[in-house]
N, C-alpha and C positions, 0 to 999 in steps of 0.2 A: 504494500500500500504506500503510496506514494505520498508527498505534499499536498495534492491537488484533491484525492481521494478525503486526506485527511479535515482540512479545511470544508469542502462539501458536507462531509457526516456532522463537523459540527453548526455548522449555518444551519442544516437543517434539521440538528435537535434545540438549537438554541430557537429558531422560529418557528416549531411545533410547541415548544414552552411560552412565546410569547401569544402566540396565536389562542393558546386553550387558556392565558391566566386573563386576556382579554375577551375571549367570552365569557367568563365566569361574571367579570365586573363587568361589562357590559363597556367595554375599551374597543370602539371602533377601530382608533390609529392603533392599537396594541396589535392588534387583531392584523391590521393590514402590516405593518410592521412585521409580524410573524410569516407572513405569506411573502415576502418581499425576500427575507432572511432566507426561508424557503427554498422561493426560485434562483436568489447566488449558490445554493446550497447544489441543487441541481444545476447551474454553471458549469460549478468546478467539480463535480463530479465528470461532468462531461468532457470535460479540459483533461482530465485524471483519465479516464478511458481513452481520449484519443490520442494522448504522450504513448496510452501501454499498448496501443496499436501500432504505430508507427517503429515503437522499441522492438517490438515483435516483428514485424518486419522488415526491420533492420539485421535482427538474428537471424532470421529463415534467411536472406540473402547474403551476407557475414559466412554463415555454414555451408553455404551450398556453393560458394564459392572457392572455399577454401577445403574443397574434397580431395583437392590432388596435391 
């Protein structure tokens, strides 16, 4: 797991915490705040899977070149 995985998982427990302690009180901005936190959260996740794709593909071609 990566920096980028890492950072994502918590945006998105921090704005799952913001998002349910702003329904409880009835915190609109809390709430949108949560869901904002959220979607960075899902960003970098995404940033985080396409660094481990490209590294993996970097290896499959690394390997397959270096067979002989």
């Amino acid at each position: 797991m990566d920096r980028e995985h890492v950072k994502g998982a918590v945006d998105n427990a921090v704005g799952k915490t913001k998002e349910a302690i702003g329904q409880v009180f009835g915190d609109s901005k809390l709430v949108l705040e949560g869901k904002l936190d959220q979607a960075k959260g899902a960003a970098h996740s995404a940033i985080g899977n396409a660094k481990d794709a490209a590294r993996e593909a970097a290896d499959r071609i690394h390997r397959s070149t270096n067979r002989y």
